[in-house]
C-alpha positions, 0 to 999 in steps of 0.5 A, a space after each residue: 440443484 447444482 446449477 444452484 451450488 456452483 452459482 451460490 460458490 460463484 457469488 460468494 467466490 466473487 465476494 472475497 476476492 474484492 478482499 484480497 491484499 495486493 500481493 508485492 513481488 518480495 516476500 519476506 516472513 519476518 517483522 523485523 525491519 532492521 533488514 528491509 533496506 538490503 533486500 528492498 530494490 527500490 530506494 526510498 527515495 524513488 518510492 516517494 516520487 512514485 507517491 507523489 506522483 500518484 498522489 500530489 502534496 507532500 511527503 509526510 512519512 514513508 516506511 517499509 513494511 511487512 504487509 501480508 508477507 510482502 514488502 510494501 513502502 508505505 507513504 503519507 502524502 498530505 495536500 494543501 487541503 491538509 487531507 491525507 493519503 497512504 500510498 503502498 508500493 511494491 518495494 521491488 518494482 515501484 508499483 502502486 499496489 494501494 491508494 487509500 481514503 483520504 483523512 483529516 489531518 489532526 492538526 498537528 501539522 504546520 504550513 
């Protein structure tokens, strides 16, 4: 019988931690964004080159972030195929913590 309990907490253990967030290496507690730029160690422009080297295409957005208490940059690369992905990094080591599903672009954008 706990054999059966430690497997069943085994399983459900090994569900949610596919669920967990990367975790960034500055943490911050407020959304107020008006001092992410001073406490962000990597610049924007660095955050875009790692991006874009993870994803190829072009830069169509980039921002910091509170994601779950951490600073994150998050960039929209497009390619040509006019597909969108979002790139999180870790705003103070430039690591890629996120490269999410590409989407269709609405049309919006101009070539």
């Amino acid at each position: 019988m706990n054999g059966l309990i430690l497997l069943s907490c085994i399983t459900i253990a090994g569900a949610f931690a596919d669920q967990v967030k990367p975790i960034g290496s500055i943490k911050v507690k407020s959304d107020d964004e008006t001092g992410f730029v001073d406490i962000a160690r990597v610049p924007l422009d660095s955050a875009v080159k790692a991006a874009l080297q993870a994803v190829p295409g072009k830069a169509l957005k980039a921002e910091l972030k509170n994601v779950d208490g951490s600073l994150v940059y998050e960039v929209e690369v497009i390619n040509t195929k006019k597909r969108i992905t979002d790139v999180a990094l870790d705003a103070g080591n430039e690591k890629i913590l996120k490269i999410e599903a590409d989407r269709k672009d609405n049309g919006s954008i101009v070539w």
